[in-house]
N, C-alpha and C positions, 0 to 999 in steps of 0.2 A: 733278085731285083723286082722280078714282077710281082712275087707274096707283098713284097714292102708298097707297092704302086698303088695294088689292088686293096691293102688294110689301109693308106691312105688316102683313098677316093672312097671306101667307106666310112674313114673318118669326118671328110669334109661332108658326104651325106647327109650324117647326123646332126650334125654342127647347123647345119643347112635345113634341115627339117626339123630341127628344136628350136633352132631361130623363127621362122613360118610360124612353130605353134605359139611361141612366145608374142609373137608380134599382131596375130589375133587375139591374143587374151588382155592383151594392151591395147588393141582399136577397142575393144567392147570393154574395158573396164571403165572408160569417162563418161561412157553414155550410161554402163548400167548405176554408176555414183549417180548422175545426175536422175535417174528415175527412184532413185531410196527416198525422199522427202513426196514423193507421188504416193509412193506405197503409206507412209508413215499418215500422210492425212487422210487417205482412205482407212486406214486403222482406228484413227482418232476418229473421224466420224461415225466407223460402226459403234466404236466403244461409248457413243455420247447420247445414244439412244436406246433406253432399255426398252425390255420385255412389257414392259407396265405401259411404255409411251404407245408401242406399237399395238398390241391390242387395241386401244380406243379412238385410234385413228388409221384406216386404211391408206392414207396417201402418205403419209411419213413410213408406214411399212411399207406400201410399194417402192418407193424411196430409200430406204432401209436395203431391201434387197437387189435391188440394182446398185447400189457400192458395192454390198458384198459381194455380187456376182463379179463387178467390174476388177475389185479387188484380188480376188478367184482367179483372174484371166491373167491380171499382170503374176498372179505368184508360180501361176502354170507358163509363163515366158521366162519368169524368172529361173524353174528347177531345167527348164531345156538348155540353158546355159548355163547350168551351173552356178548361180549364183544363190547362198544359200542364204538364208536367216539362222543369225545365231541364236539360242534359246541357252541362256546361260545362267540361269536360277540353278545358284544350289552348288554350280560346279567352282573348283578352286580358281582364283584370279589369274589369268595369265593376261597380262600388258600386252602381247601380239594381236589379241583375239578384244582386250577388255577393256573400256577406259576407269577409272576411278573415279567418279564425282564427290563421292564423300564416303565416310564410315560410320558406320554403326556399332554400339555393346550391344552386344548379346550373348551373354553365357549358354544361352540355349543353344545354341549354334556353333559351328568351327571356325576361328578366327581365320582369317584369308577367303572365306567363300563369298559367294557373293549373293549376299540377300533382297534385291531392289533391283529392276531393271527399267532406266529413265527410258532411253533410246536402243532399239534392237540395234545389233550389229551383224554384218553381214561378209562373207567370205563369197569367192569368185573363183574357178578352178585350182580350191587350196590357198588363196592368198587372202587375206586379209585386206576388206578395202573401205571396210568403214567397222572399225570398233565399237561395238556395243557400251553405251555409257551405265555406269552401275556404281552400286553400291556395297561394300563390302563389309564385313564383321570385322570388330577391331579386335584386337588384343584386351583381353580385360585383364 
């Protein structure tokens, strides 16, 4: 009777401490959604100044590199929790991870993968919590 007591008060332990870790990866997944459209404009701004701009003017480089830095910090909060960017060039479609926005032919390539990435997608300890929007090779 007390083996059966003592594997039951282990059970409920568990149960007990997988719920705890469940339920913080549920407080922080609405706040770390709401900070991806943060990330995403800071990306679109580094990407909207090139090389050519910033040489001939030092104040839009100074400006240039404070995104990026600023950029840098949130992606360094970001790996401390686990919350990751997905980089999905190249790898086969998976719907968990992927969204579809449209297809593409191209015989150069393997139908199902996915060649065009509109919007990053991002995972949180293992879960999926904003889908990467993409584009995929069609069947020719």
């Amino acid at each position: 009777s007390s083996g059966i007591n003592a594997e039951y008060g282990e059970n409920v332990r568990n149960r007990a401490k997988k719920e705890l870790e469940d339920s913080k990866v549920f407080s922080i997944q609405s706040f770390a959604k709401d900070l991806l459209p943060v990330s995403d404009v800071l990306e679109k701004a580094l990407e909207s100044v090139g090389e050519e701009d910033r040489q001939g003017n030092a104040t839009l480089a100074n400006l240039h590199e404070g995104v990026s830095l600023t950029y840098s910090q949130l992606h360094q909060v970001f790996k401390r929790h686990n919350l990751v960017k997905i980089e999905p060039m190249g790898e086969v479609f998976d719907p968990i991870y992927h969204e579809a926005m449209f297809q593409i032919p191209d015989p150069s390539k393997t139908p199902g993968t996915v060649c065009n990435v509109v919007q990053s997608g991002y995972i949180l300890q293992s879960r999926s919590i904003r889908p990467a929007k993409v584009g995929v090779v069609k069947e020719t």
